[in-house]
C-alpha positions in Angstrom: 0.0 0.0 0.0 1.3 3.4 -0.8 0.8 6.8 1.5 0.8 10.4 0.5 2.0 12.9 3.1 1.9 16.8 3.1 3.6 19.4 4.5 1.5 19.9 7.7 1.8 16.3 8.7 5.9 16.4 8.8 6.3 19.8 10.3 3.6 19.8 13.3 4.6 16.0 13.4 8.6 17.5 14.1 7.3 20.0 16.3 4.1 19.4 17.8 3.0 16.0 18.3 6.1 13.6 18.0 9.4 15.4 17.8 12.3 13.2 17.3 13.8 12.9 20.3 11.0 11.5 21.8 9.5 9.6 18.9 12.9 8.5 16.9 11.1 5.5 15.8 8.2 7.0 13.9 11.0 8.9 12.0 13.2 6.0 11.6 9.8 3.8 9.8 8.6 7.3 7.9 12.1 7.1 5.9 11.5 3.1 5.9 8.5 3.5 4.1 10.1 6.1 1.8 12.9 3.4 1.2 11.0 1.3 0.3 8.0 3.2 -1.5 5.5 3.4 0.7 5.6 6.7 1.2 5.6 9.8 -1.3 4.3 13.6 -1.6 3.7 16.1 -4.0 6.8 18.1 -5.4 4.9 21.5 -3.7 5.5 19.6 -0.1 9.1 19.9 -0.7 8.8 23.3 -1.9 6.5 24.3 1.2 9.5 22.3 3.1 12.0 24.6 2.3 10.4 28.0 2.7 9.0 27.2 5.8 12.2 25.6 7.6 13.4 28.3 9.7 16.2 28.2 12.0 13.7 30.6 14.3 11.2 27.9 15.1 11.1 25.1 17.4 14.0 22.5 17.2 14.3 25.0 13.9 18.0 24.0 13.0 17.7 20.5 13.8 14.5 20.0 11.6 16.5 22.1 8.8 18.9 20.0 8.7 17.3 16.9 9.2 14.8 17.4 6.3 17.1 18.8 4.2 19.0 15.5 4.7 15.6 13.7 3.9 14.8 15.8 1.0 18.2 14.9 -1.2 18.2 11.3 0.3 14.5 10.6 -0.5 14.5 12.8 -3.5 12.7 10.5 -5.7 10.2 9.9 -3.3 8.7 13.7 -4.7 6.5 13.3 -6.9 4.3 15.7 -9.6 0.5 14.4 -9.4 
């Protein structure tokens, strides 16, 4: 089965509901199922990604860097529907 995921979901996810430190796992099986194609968005999610990562909000650098990491290593995973 494949999922969708927008941008809400992965930033109030980081933030909000189940930051990394306390969740690692859910982050560790989101880029599973990316791995493996379960998982995709929309190309504008990874636009929306990058103008909304701000080193200003909460955990901002470490959620810059870490989707920025995700974005280039799941790259393919973006796709134009």
């Amino acid at each position: 089965m494949k999922y969708s995921i927008d941008t809400c979901a992965l930033l109030d996810g980081w933030q909000r509901y189940y930051p990394k430190d306390v969740f690692p796992g859910l982050w560790k099986n989101l880029a599973g199922l990316i791995r493996n194609g379960g998982l995709c968005a929309s190309e504008e999610v990874k636009f929306e990604l990058a103008k909304k990562m701000m080193p200003s909000m909460p955990g901002g650098i470490n959620l810059m860097i870490y989707m920025c990491h995700w974005m280039i290593r799941f790259s393919a995973s973006f796709r134009r529907f």
